[in-house]
C-alpha positions in Angstrom: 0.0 0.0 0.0 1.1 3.8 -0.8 -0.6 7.1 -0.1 -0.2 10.6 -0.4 -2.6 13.2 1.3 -3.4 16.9 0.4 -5.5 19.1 2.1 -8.6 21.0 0.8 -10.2 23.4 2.4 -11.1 21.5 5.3 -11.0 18.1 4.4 -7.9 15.8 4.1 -8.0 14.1 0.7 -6.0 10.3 1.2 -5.2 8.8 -1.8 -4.0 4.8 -0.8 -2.7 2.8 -4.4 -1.7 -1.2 -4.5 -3.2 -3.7 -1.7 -5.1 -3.4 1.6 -4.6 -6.2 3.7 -3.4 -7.4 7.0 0.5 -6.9 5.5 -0.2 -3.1 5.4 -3.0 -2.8 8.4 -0.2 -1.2 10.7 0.7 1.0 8.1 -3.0 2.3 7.1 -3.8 2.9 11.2 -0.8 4.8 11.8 -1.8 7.0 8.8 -5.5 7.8 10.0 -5.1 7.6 13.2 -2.1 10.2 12.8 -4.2 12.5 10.8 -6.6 12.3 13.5 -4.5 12.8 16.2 -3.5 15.8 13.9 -7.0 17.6 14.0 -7.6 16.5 10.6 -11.2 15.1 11.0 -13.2 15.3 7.9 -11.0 12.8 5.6 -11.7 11.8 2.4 -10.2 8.7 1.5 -9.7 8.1 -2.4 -10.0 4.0 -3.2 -9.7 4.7 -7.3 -5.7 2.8 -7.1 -6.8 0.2 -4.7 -6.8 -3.1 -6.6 -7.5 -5.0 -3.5 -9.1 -4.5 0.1 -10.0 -7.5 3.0 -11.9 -7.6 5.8 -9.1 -6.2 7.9 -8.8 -2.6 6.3 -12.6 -2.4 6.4 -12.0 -2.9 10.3 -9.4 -0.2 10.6 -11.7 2.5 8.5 -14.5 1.3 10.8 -12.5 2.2 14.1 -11.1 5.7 12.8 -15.0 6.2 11.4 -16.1 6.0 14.8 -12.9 8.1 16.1 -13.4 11.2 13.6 -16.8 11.3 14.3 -16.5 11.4 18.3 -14.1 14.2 17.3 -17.4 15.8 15.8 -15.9 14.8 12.3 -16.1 12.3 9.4 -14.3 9.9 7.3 -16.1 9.4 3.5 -14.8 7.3 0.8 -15.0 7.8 -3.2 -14.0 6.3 -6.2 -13.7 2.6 -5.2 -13.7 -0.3 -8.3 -16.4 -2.2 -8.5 -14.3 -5.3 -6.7 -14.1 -2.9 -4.2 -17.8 -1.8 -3.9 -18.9 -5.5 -3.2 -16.5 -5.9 -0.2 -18.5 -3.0 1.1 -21.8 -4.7 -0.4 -21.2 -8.2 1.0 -20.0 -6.4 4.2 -23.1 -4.1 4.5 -20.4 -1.0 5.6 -21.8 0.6 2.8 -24.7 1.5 5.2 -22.5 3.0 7.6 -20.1 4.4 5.1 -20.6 7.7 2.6 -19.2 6.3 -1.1 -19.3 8.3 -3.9 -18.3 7.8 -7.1 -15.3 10.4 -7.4 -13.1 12.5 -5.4 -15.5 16.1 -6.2 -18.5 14.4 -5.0 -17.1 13.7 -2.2 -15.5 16.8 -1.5 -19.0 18.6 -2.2 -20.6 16.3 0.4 -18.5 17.9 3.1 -20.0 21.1 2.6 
């Protein structure tokens, strides 16, 4: 897994390429939970260069969810494949989880 985050306006775009999985899940909670710790609390977390995602990342995005949001923040996700939207499907986080289908409607969302 890589990333890179930018900032706009008030919301922390992360853009994470390659695989999610229990290899990287140290990795990908340092990185949210260090922009949390941060004061960055409305993240936006671009999925369009994941090629693959288990269980195990949907856990860590479900803990730092629940942490932005008791910071009186939230964490939204856009521009997954469609491999990636039947993880969230199957997983039924895609009733808990904002997914839209590209980084600007996202962005909108948080306004």
């Amino acid at each position: 897994m890589e990333h890179t985050t930018r900032q706009s306006d008030q919301v922390t775009v992360v853009e994470l390429s390659g695989e999610i999985d229990v290899s990287c899940a140290p990795q990908l909670k340092d990185l949210l939970l260090g922009l949390l710790d941060e004061g960055k609390n409305q993240l936006l977390v671009d999925l369009g260069n994941v090629s693959f995602m288990d269980s195990t990342a949907l856990g860590i995005f479900a803990n730092a969810f629940k942490r932005a949001q008791r910071a009186g923040g939230d964490i939204k996700f856009a521009n997954p494949r469609e491999e990636l939207r039947r993880v969230f499907s199957i997983t039924q986080t895609d009733k808990i989880f904002s997914i839209f289908d590209s980084v600007d409607e996202g962005l909108s969302s948080f306004q």
